[in-house]
C-alpha positions as CSV (number, residue, x, y, z in Angstrom):
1,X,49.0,37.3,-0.7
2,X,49.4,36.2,-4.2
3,X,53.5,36.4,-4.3
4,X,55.0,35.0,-7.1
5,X,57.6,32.1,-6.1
6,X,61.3,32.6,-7.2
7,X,61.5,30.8,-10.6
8,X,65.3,30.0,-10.8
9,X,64.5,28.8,-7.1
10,X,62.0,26.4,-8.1
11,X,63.8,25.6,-11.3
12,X,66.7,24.6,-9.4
13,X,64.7,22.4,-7.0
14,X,63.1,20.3,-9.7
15,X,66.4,19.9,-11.5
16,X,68.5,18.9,-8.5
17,X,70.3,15.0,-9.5
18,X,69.5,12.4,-7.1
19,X,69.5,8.3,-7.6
20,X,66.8,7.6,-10.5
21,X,64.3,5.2,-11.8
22,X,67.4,3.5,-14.2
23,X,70.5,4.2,-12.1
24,X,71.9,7.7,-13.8
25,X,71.4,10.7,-12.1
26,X,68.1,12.7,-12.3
27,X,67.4,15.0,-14.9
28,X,64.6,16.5,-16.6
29,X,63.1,18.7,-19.5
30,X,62.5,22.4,-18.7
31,X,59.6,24.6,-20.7
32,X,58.3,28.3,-20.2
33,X,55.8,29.6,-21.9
34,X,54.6,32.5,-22.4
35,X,50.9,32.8,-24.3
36,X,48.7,34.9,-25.0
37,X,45.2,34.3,-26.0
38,X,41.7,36.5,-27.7
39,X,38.5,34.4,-26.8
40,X,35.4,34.6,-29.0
41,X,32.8,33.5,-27.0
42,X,30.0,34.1,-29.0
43,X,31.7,31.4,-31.8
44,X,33.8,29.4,-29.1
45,X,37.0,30.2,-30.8
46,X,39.9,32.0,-30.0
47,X,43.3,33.2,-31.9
48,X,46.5,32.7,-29.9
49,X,50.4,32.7,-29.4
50,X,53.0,30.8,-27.7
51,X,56.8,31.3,-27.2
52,X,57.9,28.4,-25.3
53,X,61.8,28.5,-24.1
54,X,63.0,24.7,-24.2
55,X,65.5,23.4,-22.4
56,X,67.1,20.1,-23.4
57,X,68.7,19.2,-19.9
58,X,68.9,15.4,-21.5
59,X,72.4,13.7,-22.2
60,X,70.8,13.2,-25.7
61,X,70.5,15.2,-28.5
62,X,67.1,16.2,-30.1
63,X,66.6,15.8,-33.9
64,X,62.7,16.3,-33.5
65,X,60.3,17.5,-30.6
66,X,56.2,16.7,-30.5
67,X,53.0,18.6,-29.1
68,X,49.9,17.6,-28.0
69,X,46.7,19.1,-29.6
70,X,44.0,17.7,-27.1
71,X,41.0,19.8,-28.7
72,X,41.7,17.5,-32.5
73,X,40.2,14.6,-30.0
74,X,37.2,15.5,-30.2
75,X,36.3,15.2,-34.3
76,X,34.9,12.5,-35.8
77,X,36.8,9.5,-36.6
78,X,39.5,11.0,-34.2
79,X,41.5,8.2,-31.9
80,X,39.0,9.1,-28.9
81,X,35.6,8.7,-31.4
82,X,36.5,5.2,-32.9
83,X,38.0,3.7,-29.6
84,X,34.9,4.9,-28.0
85,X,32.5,3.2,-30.7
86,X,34.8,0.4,-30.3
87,X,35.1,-0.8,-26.8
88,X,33.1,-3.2,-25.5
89,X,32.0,-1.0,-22.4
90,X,32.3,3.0,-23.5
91,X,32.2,6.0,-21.4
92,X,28.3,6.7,-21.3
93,X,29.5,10.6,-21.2
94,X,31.1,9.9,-24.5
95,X,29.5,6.8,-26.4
96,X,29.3,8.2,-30.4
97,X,28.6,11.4,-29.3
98,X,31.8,12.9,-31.2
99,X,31.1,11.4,-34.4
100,X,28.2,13.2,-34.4
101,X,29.6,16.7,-33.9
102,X,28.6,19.3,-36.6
103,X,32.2,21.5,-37.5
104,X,30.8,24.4,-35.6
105,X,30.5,21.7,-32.4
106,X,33.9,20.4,-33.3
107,X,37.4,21.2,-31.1
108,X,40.5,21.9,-32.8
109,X,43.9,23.3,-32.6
110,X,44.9,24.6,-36.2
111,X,48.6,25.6,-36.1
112,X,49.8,28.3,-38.7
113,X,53.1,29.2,-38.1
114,X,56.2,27.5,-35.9
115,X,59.3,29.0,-35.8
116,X,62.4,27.6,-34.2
117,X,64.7,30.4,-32.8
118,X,63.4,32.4,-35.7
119,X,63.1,30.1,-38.7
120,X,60.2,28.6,-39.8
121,X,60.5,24.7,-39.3
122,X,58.1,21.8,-40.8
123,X,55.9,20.0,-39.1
124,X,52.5,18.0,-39.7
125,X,49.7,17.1,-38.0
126,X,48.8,13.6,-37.1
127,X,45.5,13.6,-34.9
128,X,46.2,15.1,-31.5
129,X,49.8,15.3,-31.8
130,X,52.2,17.9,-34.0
131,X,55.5,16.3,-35.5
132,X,58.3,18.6,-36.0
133,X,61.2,18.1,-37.9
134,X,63.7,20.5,-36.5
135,X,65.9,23.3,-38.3
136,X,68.9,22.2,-35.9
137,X,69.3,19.5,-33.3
138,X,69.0,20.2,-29.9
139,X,72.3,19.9,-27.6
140,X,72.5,18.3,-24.4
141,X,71.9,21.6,-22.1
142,X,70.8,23.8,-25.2
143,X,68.5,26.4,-25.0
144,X,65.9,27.2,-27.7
145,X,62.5,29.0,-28.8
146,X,59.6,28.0,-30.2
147,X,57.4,30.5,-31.7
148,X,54.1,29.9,-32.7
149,X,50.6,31.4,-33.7
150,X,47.3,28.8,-33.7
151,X,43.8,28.9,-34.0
152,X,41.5,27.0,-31.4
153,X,37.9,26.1,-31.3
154,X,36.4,25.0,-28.1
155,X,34.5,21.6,-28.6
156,X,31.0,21.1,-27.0
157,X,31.6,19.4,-24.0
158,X,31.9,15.5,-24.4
159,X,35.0,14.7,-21.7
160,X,36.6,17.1,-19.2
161,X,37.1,19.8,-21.9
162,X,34.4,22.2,-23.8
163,X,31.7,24.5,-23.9
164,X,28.4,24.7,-22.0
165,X,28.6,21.5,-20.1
166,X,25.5,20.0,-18.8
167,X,25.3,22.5,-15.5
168,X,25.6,25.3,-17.8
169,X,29.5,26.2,-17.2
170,X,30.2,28.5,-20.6
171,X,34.2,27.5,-20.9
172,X,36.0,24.4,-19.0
173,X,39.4,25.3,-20.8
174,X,41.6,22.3,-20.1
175,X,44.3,20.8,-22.3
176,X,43.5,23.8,-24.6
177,X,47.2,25.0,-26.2
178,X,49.9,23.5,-27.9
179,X,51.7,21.7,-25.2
180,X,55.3,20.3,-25.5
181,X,55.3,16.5,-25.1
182,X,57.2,15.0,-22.7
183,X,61.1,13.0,-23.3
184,X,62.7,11.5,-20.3
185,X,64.7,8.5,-20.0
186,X,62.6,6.5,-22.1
187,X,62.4,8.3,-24.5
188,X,59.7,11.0,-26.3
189,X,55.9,10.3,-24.4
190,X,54.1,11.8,-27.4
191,X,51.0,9.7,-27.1
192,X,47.9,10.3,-28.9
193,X,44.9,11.7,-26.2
194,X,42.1,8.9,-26.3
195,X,40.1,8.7,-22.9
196,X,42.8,8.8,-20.1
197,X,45.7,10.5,-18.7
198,X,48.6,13.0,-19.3
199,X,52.3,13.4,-18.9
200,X,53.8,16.8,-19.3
201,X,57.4,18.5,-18.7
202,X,57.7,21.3,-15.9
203,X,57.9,24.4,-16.3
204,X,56.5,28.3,-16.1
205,X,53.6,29.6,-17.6
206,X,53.2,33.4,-18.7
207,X,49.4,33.4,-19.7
208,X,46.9,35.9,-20.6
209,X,43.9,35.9,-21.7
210,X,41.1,38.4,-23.3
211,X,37.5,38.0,-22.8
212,X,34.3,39.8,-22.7
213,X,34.5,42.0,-19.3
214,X,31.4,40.1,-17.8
215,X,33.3,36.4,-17.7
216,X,34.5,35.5,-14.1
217,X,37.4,33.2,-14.6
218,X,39.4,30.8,-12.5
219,X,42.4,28.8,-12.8
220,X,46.3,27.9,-12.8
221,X,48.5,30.2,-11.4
222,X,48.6,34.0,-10.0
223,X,46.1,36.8,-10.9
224,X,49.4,39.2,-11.7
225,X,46.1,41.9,-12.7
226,X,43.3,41.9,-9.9
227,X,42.7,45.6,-9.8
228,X,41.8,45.4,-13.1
229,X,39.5,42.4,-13.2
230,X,37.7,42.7,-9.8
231,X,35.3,39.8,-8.8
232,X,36.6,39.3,-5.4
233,X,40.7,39.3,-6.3
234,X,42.9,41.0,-3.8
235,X,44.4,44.0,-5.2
236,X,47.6,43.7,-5.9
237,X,50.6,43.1,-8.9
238,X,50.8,44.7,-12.1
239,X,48.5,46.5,-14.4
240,X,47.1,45.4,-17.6
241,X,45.3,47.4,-20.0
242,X,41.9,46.7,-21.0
243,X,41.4,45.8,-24.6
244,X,38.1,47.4,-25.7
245,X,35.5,45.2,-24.0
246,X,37.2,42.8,-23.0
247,X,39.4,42.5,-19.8
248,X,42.8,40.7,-19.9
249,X,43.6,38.4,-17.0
250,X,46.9,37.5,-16.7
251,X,48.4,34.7,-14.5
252,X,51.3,33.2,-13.6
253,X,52.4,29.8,-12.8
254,X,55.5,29.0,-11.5
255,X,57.2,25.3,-11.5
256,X,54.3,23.2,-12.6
257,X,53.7,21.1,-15.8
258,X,49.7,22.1,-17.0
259,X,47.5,25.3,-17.0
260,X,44.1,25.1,-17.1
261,X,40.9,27.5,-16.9
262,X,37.4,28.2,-16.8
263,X,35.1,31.2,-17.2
264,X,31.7,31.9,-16.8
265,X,29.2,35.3,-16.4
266,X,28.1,34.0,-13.6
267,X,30.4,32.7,-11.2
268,X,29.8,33.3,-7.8
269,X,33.8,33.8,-6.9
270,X,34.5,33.4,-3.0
271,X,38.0,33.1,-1.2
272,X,39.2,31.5,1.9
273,X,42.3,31.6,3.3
274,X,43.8,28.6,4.9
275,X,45.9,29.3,7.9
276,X,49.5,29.5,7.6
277,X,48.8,27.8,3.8
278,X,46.8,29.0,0.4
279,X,44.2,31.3,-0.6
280,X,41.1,28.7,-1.7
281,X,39.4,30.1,-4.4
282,X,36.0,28.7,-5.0
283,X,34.1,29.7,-8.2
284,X,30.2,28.7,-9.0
285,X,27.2,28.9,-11.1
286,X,24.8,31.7,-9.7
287,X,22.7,29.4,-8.8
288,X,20.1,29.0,-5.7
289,X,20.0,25.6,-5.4
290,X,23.9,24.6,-5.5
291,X,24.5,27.6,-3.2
292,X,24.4,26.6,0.5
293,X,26.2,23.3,-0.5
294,X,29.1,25.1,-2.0
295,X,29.2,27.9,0.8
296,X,29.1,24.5,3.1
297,X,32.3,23.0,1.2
298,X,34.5,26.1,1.9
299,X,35.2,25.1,5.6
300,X,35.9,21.2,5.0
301,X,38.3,22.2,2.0
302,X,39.9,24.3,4.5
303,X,40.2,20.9,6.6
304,X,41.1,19.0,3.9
305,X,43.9,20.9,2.5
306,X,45.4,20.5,6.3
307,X,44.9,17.2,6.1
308,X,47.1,16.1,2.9
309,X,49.8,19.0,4.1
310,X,50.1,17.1,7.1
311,X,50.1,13.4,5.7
312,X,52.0,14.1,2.6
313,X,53.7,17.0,3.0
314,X,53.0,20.6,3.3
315,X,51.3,22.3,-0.1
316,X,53.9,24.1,-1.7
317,X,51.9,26.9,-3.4
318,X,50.2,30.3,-2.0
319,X,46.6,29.4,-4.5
320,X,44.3,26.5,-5.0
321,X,40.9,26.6,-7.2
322,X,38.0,24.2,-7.0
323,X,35.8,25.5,-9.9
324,X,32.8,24.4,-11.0
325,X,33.1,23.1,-14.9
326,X,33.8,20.0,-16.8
327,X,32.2,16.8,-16.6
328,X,32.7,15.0,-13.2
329,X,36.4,16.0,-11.6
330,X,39.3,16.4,-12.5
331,X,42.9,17.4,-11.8
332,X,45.2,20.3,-13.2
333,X,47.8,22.8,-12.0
334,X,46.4,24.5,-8.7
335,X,43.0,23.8,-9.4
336,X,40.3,21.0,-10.0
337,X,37.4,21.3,-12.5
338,X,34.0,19.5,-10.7
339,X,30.9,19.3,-11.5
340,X,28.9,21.2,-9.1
341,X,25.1,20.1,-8.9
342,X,25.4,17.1,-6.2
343,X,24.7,16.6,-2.5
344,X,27.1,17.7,0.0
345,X,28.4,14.2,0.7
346,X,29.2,14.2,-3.3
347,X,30.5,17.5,-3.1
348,X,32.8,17.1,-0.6
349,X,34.3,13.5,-1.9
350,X,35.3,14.6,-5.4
351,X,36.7,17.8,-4.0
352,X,38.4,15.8,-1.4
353,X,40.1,13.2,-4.3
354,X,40.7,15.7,-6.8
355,X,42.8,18.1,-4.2
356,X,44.9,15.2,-3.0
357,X,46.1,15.1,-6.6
358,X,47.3,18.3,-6.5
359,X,50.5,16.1,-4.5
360,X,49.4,13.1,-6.5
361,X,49.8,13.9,-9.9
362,X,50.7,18.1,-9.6
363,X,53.5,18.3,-7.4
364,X,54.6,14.1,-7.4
365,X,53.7,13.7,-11.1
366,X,54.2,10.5,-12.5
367,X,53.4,9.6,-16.2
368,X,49.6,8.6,-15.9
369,X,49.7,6.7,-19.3
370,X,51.8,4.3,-18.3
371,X,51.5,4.3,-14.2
372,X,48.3,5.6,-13.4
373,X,47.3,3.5,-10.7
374,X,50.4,5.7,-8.9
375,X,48.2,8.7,-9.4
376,X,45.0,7.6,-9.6
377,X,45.3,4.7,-6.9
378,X,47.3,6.7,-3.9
379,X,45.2,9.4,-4.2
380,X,42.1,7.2,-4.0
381,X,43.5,5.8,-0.7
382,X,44.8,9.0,1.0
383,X,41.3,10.6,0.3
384,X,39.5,7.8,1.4
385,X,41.7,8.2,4.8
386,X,40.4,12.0,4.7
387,X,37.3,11.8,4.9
388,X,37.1,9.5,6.8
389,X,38.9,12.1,9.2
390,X,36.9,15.2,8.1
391,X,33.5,14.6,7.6
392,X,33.7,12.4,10.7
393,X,32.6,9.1,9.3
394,X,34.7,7.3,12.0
395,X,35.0,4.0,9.7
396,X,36.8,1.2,11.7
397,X,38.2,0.4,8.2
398,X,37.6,3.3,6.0
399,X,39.6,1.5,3.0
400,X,36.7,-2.0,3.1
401,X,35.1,-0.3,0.0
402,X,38.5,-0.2,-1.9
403,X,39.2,-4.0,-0.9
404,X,35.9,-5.7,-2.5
405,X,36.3,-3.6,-5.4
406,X,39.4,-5.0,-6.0
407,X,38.4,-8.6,-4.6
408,X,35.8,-8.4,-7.6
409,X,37.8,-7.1,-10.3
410,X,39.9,-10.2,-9.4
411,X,37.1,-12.3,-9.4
412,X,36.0,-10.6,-12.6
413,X,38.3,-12.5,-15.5
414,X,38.6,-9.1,-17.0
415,X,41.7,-7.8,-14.6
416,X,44.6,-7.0,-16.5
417,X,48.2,-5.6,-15.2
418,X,48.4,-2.6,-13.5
419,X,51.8,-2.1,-15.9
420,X,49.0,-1.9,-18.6
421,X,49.1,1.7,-20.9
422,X,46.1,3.4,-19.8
423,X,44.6,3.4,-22.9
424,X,45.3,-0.1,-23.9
425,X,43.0,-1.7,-21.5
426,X,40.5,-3.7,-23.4
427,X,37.6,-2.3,-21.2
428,X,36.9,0.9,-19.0
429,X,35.5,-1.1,-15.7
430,X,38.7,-3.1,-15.7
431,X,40.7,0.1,-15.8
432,X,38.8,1.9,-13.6
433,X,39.1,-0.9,-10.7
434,X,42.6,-1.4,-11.1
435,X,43.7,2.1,-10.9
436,X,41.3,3.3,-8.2
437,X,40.7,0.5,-5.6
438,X,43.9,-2.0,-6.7
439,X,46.0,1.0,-6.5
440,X,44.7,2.3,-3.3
441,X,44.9,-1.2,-2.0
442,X,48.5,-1.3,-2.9
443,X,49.0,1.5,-0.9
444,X,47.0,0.3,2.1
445,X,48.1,-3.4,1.8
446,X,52.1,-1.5,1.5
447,X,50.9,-0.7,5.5
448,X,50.3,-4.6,6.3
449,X,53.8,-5.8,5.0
450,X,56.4,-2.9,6.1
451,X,54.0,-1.5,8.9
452,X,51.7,1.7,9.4
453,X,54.2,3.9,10.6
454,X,56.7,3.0,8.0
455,X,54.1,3.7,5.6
456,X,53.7,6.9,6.9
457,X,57.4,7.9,6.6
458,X,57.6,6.4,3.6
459,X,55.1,8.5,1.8
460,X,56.5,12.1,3.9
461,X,59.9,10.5,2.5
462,X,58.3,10.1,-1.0
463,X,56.9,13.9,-1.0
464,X,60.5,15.2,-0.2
465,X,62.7,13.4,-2.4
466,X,60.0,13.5,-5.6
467,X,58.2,16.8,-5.6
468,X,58.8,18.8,-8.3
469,X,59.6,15.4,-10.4
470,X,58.9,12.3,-12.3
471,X,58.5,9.7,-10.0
472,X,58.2,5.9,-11.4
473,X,56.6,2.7,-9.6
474,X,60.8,1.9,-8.8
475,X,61.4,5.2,-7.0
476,X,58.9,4.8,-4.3
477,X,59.5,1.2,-4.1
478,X,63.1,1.8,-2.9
479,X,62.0,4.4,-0.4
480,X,59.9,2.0,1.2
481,X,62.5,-0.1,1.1
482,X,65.4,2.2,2.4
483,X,62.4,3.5,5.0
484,X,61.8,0.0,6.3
485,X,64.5,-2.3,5.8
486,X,62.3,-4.8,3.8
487,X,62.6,-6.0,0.3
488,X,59.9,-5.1,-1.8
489,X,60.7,-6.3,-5.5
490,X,58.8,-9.2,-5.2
491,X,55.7,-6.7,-3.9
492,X,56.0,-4.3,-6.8
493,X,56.5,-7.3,-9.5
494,X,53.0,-9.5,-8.8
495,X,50.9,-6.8,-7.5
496,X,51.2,-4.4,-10.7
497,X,52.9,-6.2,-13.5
498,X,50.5,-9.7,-13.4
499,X,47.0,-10.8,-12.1
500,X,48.1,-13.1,-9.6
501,X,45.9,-13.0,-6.5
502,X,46.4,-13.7,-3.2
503,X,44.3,-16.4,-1.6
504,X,45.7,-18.3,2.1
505,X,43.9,-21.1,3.7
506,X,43.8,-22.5,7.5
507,X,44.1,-26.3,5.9
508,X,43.5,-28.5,9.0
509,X,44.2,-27.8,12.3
510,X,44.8,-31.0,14.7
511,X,45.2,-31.8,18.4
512,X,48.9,-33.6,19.0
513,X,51.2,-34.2,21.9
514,X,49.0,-32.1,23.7
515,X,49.5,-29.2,21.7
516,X,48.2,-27.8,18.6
517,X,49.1,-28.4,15.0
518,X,48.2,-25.7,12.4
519,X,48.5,-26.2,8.5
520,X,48.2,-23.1,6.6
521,X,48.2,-23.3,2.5
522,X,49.0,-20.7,-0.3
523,X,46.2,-21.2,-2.8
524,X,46.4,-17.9,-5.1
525,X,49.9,-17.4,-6.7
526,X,51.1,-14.2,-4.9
527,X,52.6,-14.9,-1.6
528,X,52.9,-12.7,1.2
529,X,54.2,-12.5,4.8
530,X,51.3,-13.8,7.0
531,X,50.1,-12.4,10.6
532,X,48.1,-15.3,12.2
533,X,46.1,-14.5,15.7
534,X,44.9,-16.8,18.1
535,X,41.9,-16.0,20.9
536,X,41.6,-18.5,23.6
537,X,38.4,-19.7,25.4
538,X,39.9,-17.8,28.6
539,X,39.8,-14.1,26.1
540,X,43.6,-14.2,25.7
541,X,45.3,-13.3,22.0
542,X,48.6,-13.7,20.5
543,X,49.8,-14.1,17.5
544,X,52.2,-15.1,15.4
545,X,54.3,-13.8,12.3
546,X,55.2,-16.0,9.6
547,X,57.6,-13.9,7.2
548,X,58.0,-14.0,3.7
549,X,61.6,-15.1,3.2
550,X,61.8,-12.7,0.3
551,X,61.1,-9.8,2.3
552,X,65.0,-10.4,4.1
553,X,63.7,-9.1,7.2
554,X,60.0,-8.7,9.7
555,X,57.5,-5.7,10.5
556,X,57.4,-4.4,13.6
557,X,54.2,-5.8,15.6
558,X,50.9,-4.2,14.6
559,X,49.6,-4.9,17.9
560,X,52.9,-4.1,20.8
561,X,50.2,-4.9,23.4
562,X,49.7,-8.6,22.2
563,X,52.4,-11.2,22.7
564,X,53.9,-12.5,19.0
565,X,56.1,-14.7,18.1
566,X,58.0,-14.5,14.6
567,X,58.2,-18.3,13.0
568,X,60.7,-19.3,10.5
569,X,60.5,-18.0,7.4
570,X,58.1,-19.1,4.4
571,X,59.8,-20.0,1.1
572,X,57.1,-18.8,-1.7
573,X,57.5,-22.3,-3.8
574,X,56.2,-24.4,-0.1
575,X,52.4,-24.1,-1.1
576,X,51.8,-25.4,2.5
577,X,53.5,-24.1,6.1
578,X,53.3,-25.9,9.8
579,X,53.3,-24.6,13.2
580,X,53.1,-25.9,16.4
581,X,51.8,-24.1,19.8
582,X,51.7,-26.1,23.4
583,X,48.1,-25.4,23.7
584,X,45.3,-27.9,23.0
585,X,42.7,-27.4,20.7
586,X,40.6,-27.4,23.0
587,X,41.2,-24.0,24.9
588,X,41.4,-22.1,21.2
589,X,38.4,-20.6,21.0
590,X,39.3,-18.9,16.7
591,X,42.3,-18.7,15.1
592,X,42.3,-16.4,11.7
593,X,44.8,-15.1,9.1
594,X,45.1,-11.1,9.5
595,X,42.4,-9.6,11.7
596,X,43.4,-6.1,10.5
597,X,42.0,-7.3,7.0
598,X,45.1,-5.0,5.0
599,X,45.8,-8.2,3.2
600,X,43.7,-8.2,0.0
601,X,42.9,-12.2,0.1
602,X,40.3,-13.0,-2.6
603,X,38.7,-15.0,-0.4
604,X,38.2,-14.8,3.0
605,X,36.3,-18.1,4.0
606,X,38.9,-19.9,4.2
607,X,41.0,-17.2,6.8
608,X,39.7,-17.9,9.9
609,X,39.0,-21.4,12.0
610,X,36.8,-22.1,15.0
611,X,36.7,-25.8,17.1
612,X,33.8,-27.6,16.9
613,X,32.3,-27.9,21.0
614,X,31.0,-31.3,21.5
């Protein structure tokens, strides 16, 4: 079906004001680009040009504007080489492998002429980013052009991007033009590319590209030329000529803020359409003994893309790719690059947590630098939850993994804040943990406090107020709050911005005026509300909910079938709490913090409680 969504539509949904992250009303940048590219493949390089309508929809004016050039990463003695030769635990897929790439091996991104509405402007090149002094300021709601010719060469592939990667792919073409950094409300985002993440400004992207006729290729956006190219694409939308021989694939990509492609002579390309949502595009290596795995995928991607629709919210474009390329998985517009050349399980996992960032990141996209265990960690946790649903794994707690990852990297003495810059964390385990399984657990543990199906509104809530924007760790904090009723600062403060860990204790339990006294003690700094059950010798439960007087009001009970009984509230500075219940000791057959195990305490021997029988 391939129709191409209204532009001013979509441009008028992402730039619609609503309450922000620093109490102004919503805006955003606005870029459209329209490129066109001529791909050597024999040499890896390729000659291209941009025109890129910018518009400034900021109260500020602009003096200068910034571009990324991700392909200059990969030279030696770039920022990416030295902080890989640096760091005390490198990426094994990168190590000093750039510093020892020959200048026919090298990328680059060699800019020869910018032009602002016409006039050439100066600029310089500082490692992966272009500095550009402009000819005439920007106004609040100005309109301008950029015009600009560049030269590329495709690195050999080292991370994510590059040529002939180690299953043979010929071009995984991501972060591969001149892209327009990012200014918001704090300001320009025109960080250097070093290992991590991206931030970019939405927008529309024009794109062709020219390559020899035998390429398959795959990507962001709509095939606007399918008659022409063949391999599998419906036939319809507009003709474009053939340029000797090569063919010239042209997409478009409405309303999103990356494009990224990949080619090969010998993709196998298959389609599926989901129903009532996207075509799935699924392009592979020709290749006997990947085959029957990927044929096997098509079905469950079908499943999964229902999945996240449903849970999230429904998928808002008519294409999604899962291509084989790069080195591992990873996210862009419409599409993930994977690696291809694993078991089914494998196959099915990465393409599981790479399509829930197409709403994670691609449609919700919050700046990775600076918050990616947003990304990174809520995407770990909803595709946890998914295949847990899809390949039938019926996991009693599907998130366990994601807690002793965390409850190790907190052991560890190597966790830093979550609030830490992506690339400034001082080792790639401690990153990895703390985006991944602490931010997943943030999510799931968001569950214990405010309750599952407030969490579940809350991230439906999430979808419809932030698509199409730049959410920040504050923005879906006061949904949750607004969804639930419950104050969460205190949450979104010790989880993400220190190390503090939580860590309760049953203390002593005694027999007194026939009754039962229980001390329960705060050991680790971060406190939160606390469910306590108790299971008598006769099989009876109940439990009872101490709240965190912070939180200004209780969660519904987890368990409606068991009798509870909310207890005063527990001030944070008490290290130590006391209750009372009319039973003796002696009929209490356990008693134990949380049986749902949502609460990510460090340690969990000192949770539960059982009498001694004499």
């Amino acid at each position: 079906m391939h129709k191409i969504f209204s532009i001013t539509f979509l441009f008028l949904v992402g730039v619609l004001s609503i309450s922000a992250q620093n109490n102004t009303n919503y805006w955003q940048q606005q870029v459209d680009y329209k490129m066109e590219i001529d791909m050597d493949v024999k040499k890896f390089q390729y000659k291209g040009t941009q025109e890129l309508a910018y518009t400034n929809n900021s109260p500020d004016t602009l003096h200068q504007v910034f571009y990324h050039l991700y392909f200059n990463a990969f030279q030696p003695e770039s920022e990416m080489d030295v902080r890989s030769r640096t760091i005390a635990d490198p990426d094994p897929r990168v190590l000093e492998r750039i510093s020892k790439l020959s200048p026919e091996e090298i990328g680059y991104i060699k800019v020869s002429s910018l032009k602002q509405n016409g006039k050439k402007v100066n600029y310089k090149i500082a490692g992966t980013i272009l500095e550009v002094a402009l000819n005439s300021p920007i106004a609040p709601g100005q309109k301008v052009t950029f015009s600009m010719d560049f030269d590329g060469q495709v690195p050999q592939q080292i991370r994510r991007s590059g040529r002939n990667n180690k299953e043979g792919v010929a071009l995984s073409m991501t972060q591969w033009f001149p892209k327009m950094a990012e200014y918001d409300f704090e300001g320009w985002h025109a960080d250097p590319y070093i290992a991590r993440e991206f931030h970019g400004v939405w927008g529309n992207f024009d794109v062709t590209i020219h390559i020899d006729k035998n390429y398959v290729l795959g990507g962001s956006g709509y095939l606007q030329n399918p008659q022409e190219i063949g391999y599998g694409y419906e036939k319809s939308g507009t003709s474009v000529k053939q340029n000797g021989k090569k063919l010239s694939w042209h997409f478009i990509a409405p309303n999103v803020h990356d494009f990224a492609w990949a080619a090969d002579p010998e993709f196998i390309h298959d389609t599926v359409q989901v129903p009532n949502g996207p075509i799935l595009h699924f392009l592979y290596k020709d290749n006997d003994a990947i085959k029957e795995n990927w044929k096997k995928l098509q079905p469950k991607s079908v499943d999964l893309m229902n999945y996240f629709s449903k849970k999230i919210g429904k998928y808002p474009y008519d294409q999604y790719s899962i291509i084989q390329g790069g080195d591992g998985g990873m996210e862009y517009a419409m599409c993930t690059l994977i690696t291809g050349e694993r078991s089914f399980g494998s196959l099915v996992g990465v393409t599981a947590h790479e399509m829930a960032h197409a709403w994670f990141q691609h449609i919700l996209a919050t700046n990775e630098a600076k918050h990616e265990w947003m990304d990174e960690g809520f995407t770990s946790y909803i595709s946890t939850l998914a295949m847990n649903e899809v390949m039938k794994e019926n996991k009693q707690n599907p998130m366990k993994g994601m807690y002793i990852t965390y409850t190790q990297l907190a052991r560890s003495g190597i966790e830093e804040p979550q609030s830490t810059h992506a690339d400034r964390y001082n080792r790639n385990n401690a990153y990895g943990a703390s985006a991944y399984a602490k931010g997943a657990v943030f999510m799931s543990q968001l569950g214990y406090i405010i309750g599952g199906k407030n969490l579940e509104k809350t991230i439906h809530k999430y979808f419809n107020q932030w698509k199409f924007k730049h959410p920040t760790p504050n923005d879906f904090k006061r949904i949750a709050e607004k969804t639930s009723g419950i104050q969460l600062d205190w949450y979104l403060i010790d989880w993400t911005q220190t190390t503090n860990h939580i860590d309760y204790a049953i203390k002593n339990v005694s027999e007194k005026n026939n009754g039962t006294t229980i001390e329960l003690e705060r050991i680790g700094k971060m406190p939160m509300p606390i469910d306590l059950y108790i299971e008598y010798a006769d099989g009876t439960q109940e439990s009872y909910y101490i709240p965190l007087r912070m939180m200004r009001a209780e969660k519904e009970n987890p368990f409606p079938k068991m009798n509870r009984t909310i207890l005063s509230d527990w001030m944070w500075v008490n290290p130590t709490y006391t209750l009372h219940i009319k039973k003796p000791e002696t009929s209490i057959k356990s008693i134990k913090i949380d049986i749902t195990e949502q609460m990510a305490d460090t340690d969990m021997n000192n949770n539960s409680y059982s009498p001694v029988k004499q």
